[in-house]
N, C-alpha and C positions, 0 to 999 in steps of 0.2 A: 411292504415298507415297514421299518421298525417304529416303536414311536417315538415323538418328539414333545419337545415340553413349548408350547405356545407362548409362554411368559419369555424364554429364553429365544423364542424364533424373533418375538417383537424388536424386543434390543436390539438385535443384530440388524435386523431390517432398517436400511439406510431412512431417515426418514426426510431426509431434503426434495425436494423435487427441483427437477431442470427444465429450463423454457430457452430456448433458443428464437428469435425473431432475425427476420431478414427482410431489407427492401426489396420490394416486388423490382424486374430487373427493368422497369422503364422509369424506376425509382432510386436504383441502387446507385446516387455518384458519387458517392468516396469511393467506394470496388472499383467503379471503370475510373478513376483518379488514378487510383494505386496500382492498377495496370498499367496507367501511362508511365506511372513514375520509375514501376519497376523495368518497362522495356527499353524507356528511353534515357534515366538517371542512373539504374544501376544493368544497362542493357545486356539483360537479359531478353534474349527475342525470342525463347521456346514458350513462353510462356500464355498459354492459350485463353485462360478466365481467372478472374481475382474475385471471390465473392467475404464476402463480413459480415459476420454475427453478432449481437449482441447476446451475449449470455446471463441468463440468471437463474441462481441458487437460492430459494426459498423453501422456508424451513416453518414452523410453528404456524400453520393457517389452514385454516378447514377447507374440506373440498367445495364445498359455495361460493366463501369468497373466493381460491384457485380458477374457480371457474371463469368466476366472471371479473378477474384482473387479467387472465390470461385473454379476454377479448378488448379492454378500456385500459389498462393501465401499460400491459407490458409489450402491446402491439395496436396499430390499429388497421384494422382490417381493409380499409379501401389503398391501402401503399405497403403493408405489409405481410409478413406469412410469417406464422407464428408454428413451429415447430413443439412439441412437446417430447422431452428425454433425449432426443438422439435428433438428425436431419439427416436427408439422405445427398450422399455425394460422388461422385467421378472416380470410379477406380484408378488408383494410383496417384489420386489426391492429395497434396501435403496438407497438414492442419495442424496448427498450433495457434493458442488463447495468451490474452497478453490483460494480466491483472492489475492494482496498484499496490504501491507497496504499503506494506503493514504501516499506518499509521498516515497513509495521503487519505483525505478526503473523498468517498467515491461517491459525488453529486447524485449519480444516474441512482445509485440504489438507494441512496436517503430519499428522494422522489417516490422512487415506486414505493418503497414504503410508507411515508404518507398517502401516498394515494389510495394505497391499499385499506388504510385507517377509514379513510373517509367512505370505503363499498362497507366497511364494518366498525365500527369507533371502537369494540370492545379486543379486535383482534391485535396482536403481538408478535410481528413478525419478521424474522430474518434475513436479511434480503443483498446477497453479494452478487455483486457484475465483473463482468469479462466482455473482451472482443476475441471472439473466433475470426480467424483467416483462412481460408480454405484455397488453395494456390493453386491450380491446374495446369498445364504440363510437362515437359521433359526438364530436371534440372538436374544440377550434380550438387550435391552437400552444402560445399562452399559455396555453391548459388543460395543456396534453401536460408544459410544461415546469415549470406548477405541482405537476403528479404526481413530477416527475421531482427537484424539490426536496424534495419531502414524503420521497423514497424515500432521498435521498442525502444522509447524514451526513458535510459535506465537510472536517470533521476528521480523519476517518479514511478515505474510501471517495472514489472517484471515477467518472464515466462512461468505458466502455469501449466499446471496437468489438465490432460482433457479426464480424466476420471472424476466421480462426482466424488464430493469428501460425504461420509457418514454424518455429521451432524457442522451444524455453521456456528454454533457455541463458541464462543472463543474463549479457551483457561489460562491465567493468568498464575506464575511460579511467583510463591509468597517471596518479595525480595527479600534480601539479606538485609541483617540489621547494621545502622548505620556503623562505617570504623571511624575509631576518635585516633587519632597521633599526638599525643604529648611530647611539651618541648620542639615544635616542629619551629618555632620560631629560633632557637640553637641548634639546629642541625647545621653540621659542617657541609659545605656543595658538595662533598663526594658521598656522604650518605643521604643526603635532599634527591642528589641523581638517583641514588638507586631506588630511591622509593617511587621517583616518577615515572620511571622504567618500570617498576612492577603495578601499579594502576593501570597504567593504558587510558591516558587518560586525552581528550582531542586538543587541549590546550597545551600551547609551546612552554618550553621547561622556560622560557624565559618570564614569562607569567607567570608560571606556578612558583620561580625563583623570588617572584616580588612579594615580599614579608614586610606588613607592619608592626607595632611594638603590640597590637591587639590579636596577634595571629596569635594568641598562646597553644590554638591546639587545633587541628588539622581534621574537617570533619568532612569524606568522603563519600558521597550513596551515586553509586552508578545506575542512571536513569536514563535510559538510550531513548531518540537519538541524544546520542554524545553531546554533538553541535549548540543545545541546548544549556547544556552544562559550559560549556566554553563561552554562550553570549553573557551566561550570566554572570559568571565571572570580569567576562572585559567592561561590564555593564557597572560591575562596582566596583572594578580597577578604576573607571573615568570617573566613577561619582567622588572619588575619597582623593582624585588627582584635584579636580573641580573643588570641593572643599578645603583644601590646602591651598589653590590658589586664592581662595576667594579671604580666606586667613589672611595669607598674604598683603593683601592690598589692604584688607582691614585693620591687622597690626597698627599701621604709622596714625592711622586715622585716631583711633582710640588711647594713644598714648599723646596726643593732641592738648592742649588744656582748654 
């Protein structure tokens, strides 16, 4: 073999580790649930065994604490079986992992992260979950993807790859600097439309159409989710409605003698 440069082998070298846990099958009742559900709600009746994983991707932790979360934190051994990298299963098995979306809350790994603090208070560590599904037997597609609807709440949760990712870092693209619009409060409606059009923005043009005499300039920073940017806008539409009415009623009082 030719050589290699070790510095350039580490890099490469994924440095996450994977843990798979499952309840022991006299433990497991969400899988025999979702077996019901699936034979008898989305009846399906080939459908031989439903088992469910909890998955986690942990990153930045020494193999001591590894050790010994992978026995107290991340499974516990009298109800469960804790897998390490890979589990083994049923030839012609379906499996697919169902994550949350970028920016939901995921309870289960802020836990084990703590937890993890507490086998080491000095460690710093990375810690994503998933649910593995593991489907066992005969379906066609359209079955596989009706299971895979029934499993995925895509409000919140989305499908994921079973490949492990290279590092759980997450990087963040320098946003763009804020855009100002002058004279936005003179803009005639057919070019106010066209600029609403090219934002893309989650608020109805009929909101973005309501201009005060202090809207002198137009200042835009796209900050997803979207929805966000839309409460906060209806949030000082109502205060400055609120403020005019409350003018309103005060006017007669103050011109009183």
């Amino acid at each position: 073999m030719g050589d290699y440069d070790s510095d350039k082998w580490r890099i490469k070298m994924s440095t996450v580790r994977r843990v798979y846990v499952e309840k022991k099958p006299e433990f497991a009742i969400k899988a025999k649930d979702l077996k019901h559900e699936i034979k008898h709600y989305l009846n399906i009746q080939t459908v031989t065994n439903v088992r469910e994983l909890i998955r986690y991707d942990v990153e930045n932790i020494s193999d001591e604490t590894y050790e010994k979360a992978c026995k107290v934190v991340f499974a516990e051994p009298p109800v469960d079986i804790c897998y390490q990298e890979d589990f083994p299963r049923a030839e012609g098995a379906r499996v697919f992992s169902v994550e949350f979306l970028p920016g939901q809350f995921d309870q289960r790994a802020d836990s084990a992260v703590q937890c993890v603090q507490f086998l080491k208070e000095d460690e710093q560590p990375i810690i994503r979950s998933a649910v593995t599904y593991v489907i066992e037997g005969e379906m066609t597609d359209e079955q596989f993807d009706a299971v895979k609807a029934h499993c995925i709440n895509p409000v919140d949760s989305r499908e994921t790859g079973l490949e492990k990712p290279e590092t759980l870092v997450t990087k963040f693209e320098e946003p763009a600097d804020v855009k100002i619009f002058d004279g936005f409060i003179d803009m005639p409606e057919a070019e106010l439309k066209a600029l609403y059009d090219s934002l893309g923005l989650a608020m109805t043009f009929k909101d973005f159409h309501h201009r005060d005499q202090d809207d002198r300039h137009l200042l835009v920073r796209s900050l997803p989710p979207y929805h966000l940017l839309h409460r906060a806008y209806q949030r000082d539409l109502r205060r400055r409605r609120l403020l005019r009415a409350d003018e309103k009623k005060l006017r007669p009082l103050l011109k009183r003698p």
